[in-house]
ZAMIDREN-336637 format. One record per residue: residue in one letter; x, y, z of N, C-alpha, C in turn. Coordinates in steps of 0.2 Angstrom, whole numbers, plus 2048, in hexadecimal, padded with zeros to 3 digits. Example, Ala and Ser with C-alpha at 12.3 -4.5 7.8 and 13.67 -1.06 7.14 Angstrom:
<rs>
A8427E482783E7EA8278427F0827;S8407F58238447FB824840800827;
</rs>
This chain:
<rs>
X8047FA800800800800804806800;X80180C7FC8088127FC804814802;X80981680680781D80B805822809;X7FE82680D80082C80C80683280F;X80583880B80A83C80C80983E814;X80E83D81980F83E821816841820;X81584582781B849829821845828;X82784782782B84382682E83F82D;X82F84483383084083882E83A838;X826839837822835839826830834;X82483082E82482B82A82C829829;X83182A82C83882882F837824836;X83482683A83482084182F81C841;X82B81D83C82381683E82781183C;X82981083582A80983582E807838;X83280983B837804840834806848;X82F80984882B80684F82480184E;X82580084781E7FE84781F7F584A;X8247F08488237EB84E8227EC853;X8287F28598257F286081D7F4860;X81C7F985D8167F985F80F7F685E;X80F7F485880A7EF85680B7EA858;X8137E58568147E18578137DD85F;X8147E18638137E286A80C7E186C;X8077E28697FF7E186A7FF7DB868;X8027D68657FF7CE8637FE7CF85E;X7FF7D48597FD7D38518027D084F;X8017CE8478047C88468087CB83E;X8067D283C8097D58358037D2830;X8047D682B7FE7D58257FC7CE825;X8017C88267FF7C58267FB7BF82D;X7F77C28307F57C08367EF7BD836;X7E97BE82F7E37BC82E7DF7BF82A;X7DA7BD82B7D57BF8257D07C5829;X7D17C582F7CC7C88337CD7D0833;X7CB7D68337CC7DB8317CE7DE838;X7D47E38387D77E583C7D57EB83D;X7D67ED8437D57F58447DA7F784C;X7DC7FC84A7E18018507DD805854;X7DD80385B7D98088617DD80D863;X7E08118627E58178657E581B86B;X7E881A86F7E68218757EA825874;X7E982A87A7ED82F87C7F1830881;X7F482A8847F98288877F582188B;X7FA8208927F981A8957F881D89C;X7F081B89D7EB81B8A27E58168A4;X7E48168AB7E18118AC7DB8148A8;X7D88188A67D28198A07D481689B;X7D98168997DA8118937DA80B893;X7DA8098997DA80089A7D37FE89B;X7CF80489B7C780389D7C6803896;X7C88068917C78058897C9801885;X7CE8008877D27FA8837CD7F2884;X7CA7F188A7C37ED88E7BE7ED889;X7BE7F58877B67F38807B97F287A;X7BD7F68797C37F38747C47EA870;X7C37E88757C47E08767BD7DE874;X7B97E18797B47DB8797AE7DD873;X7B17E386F7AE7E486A7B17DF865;X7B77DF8647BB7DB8607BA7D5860;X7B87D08677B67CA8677AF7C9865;X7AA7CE8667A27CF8637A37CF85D;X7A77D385A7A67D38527AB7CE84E;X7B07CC8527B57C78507BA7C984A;X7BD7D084D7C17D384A7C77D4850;X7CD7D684C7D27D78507D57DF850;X7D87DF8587D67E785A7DE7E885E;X7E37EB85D7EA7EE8627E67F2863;X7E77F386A7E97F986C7EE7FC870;X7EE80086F7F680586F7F5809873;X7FC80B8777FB81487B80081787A;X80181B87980981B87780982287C;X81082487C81482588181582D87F;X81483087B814836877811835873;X81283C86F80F83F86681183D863;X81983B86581D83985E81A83185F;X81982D86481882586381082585F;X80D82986280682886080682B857;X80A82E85480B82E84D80E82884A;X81182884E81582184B80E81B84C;X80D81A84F805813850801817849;X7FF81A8487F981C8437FC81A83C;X80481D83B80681B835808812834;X80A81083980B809839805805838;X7FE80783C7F98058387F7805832;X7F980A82D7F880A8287FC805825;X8028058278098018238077FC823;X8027F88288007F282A7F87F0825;X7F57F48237F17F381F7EA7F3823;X7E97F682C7E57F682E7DE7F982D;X7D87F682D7D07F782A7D180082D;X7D38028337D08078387D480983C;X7D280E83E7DA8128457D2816847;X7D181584C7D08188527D581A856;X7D58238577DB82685B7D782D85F;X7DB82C8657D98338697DF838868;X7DF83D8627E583E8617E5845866;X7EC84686A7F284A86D7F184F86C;X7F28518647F285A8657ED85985F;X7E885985E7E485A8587E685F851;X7EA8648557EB8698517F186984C;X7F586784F7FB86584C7FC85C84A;X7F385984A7F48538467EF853841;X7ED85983F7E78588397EC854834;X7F08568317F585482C7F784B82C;X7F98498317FA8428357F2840833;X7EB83E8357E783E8367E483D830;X7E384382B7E38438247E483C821;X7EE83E8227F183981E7EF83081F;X7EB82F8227E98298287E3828824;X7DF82E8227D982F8227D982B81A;X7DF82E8187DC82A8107DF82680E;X7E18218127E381C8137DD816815;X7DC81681D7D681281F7D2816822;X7CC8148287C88178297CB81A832;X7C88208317CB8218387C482683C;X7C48258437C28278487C482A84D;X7C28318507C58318557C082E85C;X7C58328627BF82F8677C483086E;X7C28338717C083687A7C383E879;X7C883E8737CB8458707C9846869;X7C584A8677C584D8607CB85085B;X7CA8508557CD8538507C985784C;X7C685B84C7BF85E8487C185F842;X7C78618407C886483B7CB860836;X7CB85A8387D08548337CB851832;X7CC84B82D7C88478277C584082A;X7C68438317C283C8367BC83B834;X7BA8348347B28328327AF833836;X7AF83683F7AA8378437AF83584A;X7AB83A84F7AF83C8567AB83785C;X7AC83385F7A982E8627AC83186A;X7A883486D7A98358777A4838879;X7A383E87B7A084087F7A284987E;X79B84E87E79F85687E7A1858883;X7A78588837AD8598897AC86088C;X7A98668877A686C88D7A286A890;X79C86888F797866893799861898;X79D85C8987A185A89C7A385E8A2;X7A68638A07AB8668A57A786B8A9;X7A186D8A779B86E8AA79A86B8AE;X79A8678AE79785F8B479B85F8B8;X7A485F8B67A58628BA7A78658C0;X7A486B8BB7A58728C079E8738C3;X7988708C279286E8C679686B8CE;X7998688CE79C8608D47A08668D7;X7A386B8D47AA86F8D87A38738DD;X79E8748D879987A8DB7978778E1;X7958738E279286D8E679586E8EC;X79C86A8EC7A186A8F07A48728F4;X7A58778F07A587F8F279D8838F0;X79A8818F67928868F279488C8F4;X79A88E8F779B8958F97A08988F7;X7A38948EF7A88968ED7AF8948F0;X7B48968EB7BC8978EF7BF8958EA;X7C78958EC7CE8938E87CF88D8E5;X7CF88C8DC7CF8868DC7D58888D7;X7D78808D57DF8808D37DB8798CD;X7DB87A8C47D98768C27E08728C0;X7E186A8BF7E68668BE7E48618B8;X7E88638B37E785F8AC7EC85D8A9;X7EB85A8A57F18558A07F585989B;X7F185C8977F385E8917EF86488F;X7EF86988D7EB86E8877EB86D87F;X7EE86987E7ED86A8767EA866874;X7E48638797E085B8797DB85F877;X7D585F8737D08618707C9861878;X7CB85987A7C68588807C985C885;X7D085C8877D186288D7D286A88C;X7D186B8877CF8728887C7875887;X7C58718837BC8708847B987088C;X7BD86A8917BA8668947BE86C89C;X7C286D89D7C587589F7C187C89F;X7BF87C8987BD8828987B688189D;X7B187B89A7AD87989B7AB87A8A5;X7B18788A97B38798B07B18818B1;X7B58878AD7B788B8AE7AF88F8AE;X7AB88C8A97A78928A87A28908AB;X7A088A8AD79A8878B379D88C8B9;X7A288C8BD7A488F8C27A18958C2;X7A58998BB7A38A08BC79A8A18B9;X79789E8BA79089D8B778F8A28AF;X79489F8AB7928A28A478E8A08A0;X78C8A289B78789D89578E898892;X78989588D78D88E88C79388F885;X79689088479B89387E7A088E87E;X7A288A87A7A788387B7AA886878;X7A988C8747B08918707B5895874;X7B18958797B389C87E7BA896881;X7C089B8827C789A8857CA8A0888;X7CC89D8907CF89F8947D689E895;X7DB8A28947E489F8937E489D89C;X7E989889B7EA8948A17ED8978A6;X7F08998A47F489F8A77F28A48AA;X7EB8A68AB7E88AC8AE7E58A88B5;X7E48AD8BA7DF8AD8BE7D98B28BD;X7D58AB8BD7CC8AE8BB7C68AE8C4;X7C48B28C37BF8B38C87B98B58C6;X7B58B48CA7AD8B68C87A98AF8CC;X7A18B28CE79E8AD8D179F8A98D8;X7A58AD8DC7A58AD8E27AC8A78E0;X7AF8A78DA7B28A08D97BB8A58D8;X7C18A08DB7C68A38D87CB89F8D3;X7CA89E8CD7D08998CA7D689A8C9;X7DC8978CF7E189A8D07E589A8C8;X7E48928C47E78918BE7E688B8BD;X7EB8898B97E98838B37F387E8B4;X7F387B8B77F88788B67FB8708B2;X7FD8728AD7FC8698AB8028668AB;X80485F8A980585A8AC8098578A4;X8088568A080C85389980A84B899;X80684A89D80284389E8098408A3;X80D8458A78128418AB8108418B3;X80F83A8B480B8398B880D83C8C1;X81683D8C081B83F8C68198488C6;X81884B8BF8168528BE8118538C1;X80984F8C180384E8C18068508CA;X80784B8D080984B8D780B8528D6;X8108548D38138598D68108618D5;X80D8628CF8088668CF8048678D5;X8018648D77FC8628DC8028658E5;X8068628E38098638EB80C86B8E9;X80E86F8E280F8738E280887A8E3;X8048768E27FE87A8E27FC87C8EB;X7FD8748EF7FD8798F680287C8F8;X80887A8F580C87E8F980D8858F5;X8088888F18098908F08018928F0;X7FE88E8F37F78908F67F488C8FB;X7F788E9017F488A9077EC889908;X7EA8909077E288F9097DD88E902;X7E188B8FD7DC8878F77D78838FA;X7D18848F77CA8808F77C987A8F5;X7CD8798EF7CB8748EA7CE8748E5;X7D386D8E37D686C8DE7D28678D8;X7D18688D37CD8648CE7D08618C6;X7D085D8CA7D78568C47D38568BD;X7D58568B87D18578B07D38518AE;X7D884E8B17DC8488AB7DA8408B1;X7D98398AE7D78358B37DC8358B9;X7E28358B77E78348BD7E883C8C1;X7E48408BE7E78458C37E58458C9;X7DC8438CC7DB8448D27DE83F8D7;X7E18388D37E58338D97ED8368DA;X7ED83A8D67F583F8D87F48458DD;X7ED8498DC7E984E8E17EC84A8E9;X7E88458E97E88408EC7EE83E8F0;X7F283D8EF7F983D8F27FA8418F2;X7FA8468F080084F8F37F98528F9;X7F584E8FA7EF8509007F184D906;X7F28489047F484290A7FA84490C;X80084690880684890C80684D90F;X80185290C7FF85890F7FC859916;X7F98529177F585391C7EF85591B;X7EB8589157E985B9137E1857912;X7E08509127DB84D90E7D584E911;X7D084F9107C98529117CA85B912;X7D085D9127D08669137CF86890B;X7D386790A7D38699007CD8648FE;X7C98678FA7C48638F57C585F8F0;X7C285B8EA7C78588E77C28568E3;X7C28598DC7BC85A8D77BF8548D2;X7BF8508D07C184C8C97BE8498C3;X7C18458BE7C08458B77C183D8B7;X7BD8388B47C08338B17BD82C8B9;X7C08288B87BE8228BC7C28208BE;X7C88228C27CD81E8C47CC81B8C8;X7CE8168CC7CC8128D27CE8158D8;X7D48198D87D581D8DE7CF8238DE;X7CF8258D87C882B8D97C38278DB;X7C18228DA7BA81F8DA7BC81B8E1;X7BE81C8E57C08188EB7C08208F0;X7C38268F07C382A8F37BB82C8F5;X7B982C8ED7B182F8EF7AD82C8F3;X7B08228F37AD81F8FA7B0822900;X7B28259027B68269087B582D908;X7B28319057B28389057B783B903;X7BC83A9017C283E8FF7C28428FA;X7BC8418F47BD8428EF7B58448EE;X7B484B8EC7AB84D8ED7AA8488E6;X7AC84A8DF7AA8458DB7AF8468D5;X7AB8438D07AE8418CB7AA8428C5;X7AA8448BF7A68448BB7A983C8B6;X7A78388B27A98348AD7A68318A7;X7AB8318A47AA82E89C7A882889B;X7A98248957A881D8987AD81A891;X7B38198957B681888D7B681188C;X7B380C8917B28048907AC807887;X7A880B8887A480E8827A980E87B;X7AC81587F7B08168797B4813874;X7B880D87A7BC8088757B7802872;X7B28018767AD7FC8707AB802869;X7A880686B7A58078657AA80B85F;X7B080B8617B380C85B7B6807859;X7B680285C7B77FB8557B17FA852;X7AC7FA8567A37FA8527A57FE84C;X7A580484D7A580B8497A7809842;X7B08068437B480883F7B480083B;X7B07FA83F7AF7F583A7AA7F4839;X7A47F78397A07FC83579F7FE82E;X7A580582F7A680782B7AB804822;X7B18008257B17FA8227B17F781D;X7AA7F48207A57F181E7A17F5817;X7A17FC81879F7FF815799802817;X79780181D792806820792808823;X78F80F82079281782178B819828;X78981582778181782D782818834;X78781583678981583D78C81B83F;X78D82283B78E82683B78882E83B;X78782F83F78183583D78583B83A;X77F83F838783846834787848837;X78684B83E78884F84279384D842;X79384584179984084279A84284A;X79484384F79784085479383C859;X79683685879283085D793834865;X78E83486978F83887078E833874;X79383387979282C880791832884;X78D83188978C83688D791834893;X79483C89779683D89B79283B8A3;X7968398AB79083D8AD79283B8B4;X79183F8BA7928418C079183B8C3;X7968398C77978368CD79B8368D1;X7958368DA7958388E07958318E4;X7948368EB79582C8F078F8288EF;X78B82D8EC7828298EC7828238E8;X7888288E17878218DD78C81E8DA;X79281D8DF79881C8DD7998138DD;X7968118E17958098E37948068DB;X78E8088D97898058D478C8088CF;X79080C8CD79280D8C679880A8C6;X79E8078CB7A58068CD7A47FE8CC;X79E7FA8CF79D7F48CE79B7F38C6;X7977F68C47967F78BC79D7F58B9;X79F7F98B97A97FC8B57AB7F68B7;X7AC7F28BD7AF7ED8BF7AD7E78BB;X7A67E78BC7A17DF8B47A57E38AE;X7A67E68AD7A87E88A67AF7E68A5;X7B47E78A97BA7E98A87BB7DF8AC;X7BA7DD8AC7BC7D98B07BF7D98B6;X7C07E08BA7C37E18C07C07E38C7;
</rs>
């Protein structure tokens, strides 16, 4: 198959990463079967990814197709996986790409090769056949409903995230920011990170992120009390942030003083909220996300295009959890996950 035209870095490192990293998932190379293949992509390695990689599987065992998935490690791994897909002849690449912005071009060149998907991160401006998650401002809404909850009288909050150049974390942030300061709903509307915003009885000291590194994520957190002893409430945007909140509290001494707003299912979030530690959580459901983007993209495949709405976005909803109902959704996620 001729590749399409990709950035030159790219198409220099894939094919000598493409054994590790495909080969490393139990593919077998072009020559592995008749079964149609397809690529599940993240945006790094997180236990939300291992709740996906669960629908992933058992989508691929339902429809009796075969599915790697992958997490790579940065940008450059995750360019490298998309084009190795290709090199490999695979039906499909579902990807939650990185910097959306600086991969329309990547994404494209993917696009018109096989079929592609994004999913828990958008691309809106590249040639994807449809965006499969949840809207991440309204999300972050939800959010910032839980932080109101926890401060009905306002105060100092410190927000803590992964990345900005993620399509869903500056949606799903902004989404926090303007539920706080009680604005109307503008998913357009952006706040530089770097500013302190106030309004609404609410003060948001800033926006500190993390490069998905997990030792940055703690220390963020420990740096934030220690230049604001009398903060309210820290609110983690990434799954692993608020189990890293988490331990810069404890060492702190701090745990039930500071609040503790999060994002995502991780087991230490969803184990705090039993124990009060944690007011809540808002969460996705990427066991969803990784099934139905093998559904989607073998599917499409196939050659139909139906499983696709006009709008090209499949929406799993978001949605708030507390200690009311952390039991029964946490037992769910566990039948699902096997865990």
């Amino acid at each position: 198959m001729t590749l399409p035209p990709f950035r030159s870095t790219v198409r220099i490192l894939a094919l000598a990463s493409s054994v590790f990293f495909l080969g490393s998932c139990g593919e077998s190379g072009s020559d592995s079967g008749a079964k149609p293949r397809f690529a599940f992509i993240t945006n790094g390695v997180a236990e939300f990814w291992t709740i996906a990689e669960a629908g992933a599987k058992k989508a691929a065992e339902d429809l009796d197709v075969e599915v790697s998935v992958l997490m790579p490690g940065s940008l450059t791994d995750q360019k490298q996986m998309m084009e190795d897909a290709v090199t490999r002849g695979y039906a499909g690449v579902a990807v939650s790409p990185i910097d959306p912005a600086n991969q329309t071009e990547m994404i494209n060149g993917v696009a018109a090769a096989t079929k592609v998907v994004t999913h828990d991160s958008d691309a809106p401006d590249s040639n994807r056949l449809a965006y499969i998650g949840m809207d991440n401002y309204m999300a972050g809404r939800l959010c910032g409903q839980l932080v109101k909850e926890a401060l009905p009288e306002g105060g100092e909050v410190m927000i803590l995230i992964g990345r900005m150049e993620q399509d869903n974390s500056r949606k799903r942030r902004q989404g926090v920011i303007d539920e706080l300061l009680g604005r109307t709903e503008d998913s357009n509307r952006y706040d530089p990170p770097g500013e302190v915003i106030e309004g609404n009885g609410f003060k948001i000291l800033g926006t500190l992120t993390d490069g998905f590194d997990l030792a940055k994520a703690k220390a963020n957190a420990e740096d934030t009390l220690s230049r604001y002893p009398g903060i309210h409430a820290m609110i983690g945007l990434f799954a692993y942030n608020p189990p890293a909140i988490l331990q810069a509290l404890e060492q702190a001494g701090k745990l039930g003083t500071v609040k503790v707003i999060g994002f995502d299912e991780d087991a230490q979030t969803l184990a705090g909220i039993q124990s009060g530690k944690v007011h809540g959580t808002v969460v996705q459901n990427p066991y969803e996300y990784g099934y139905q983007s093998v559904k989607v993209l073998h599917a499409l495949a196939a050659g139909d295009s139906s499983v696709v709405p006009a709008n090209q976005f499949i929406n799993i909803d978001g949605r708030q959890i507390r200690k009311d109902n952390v039991d029964a959704f946490w037992a769910d996620l566990k039948a699902k996950t096997g865990k």
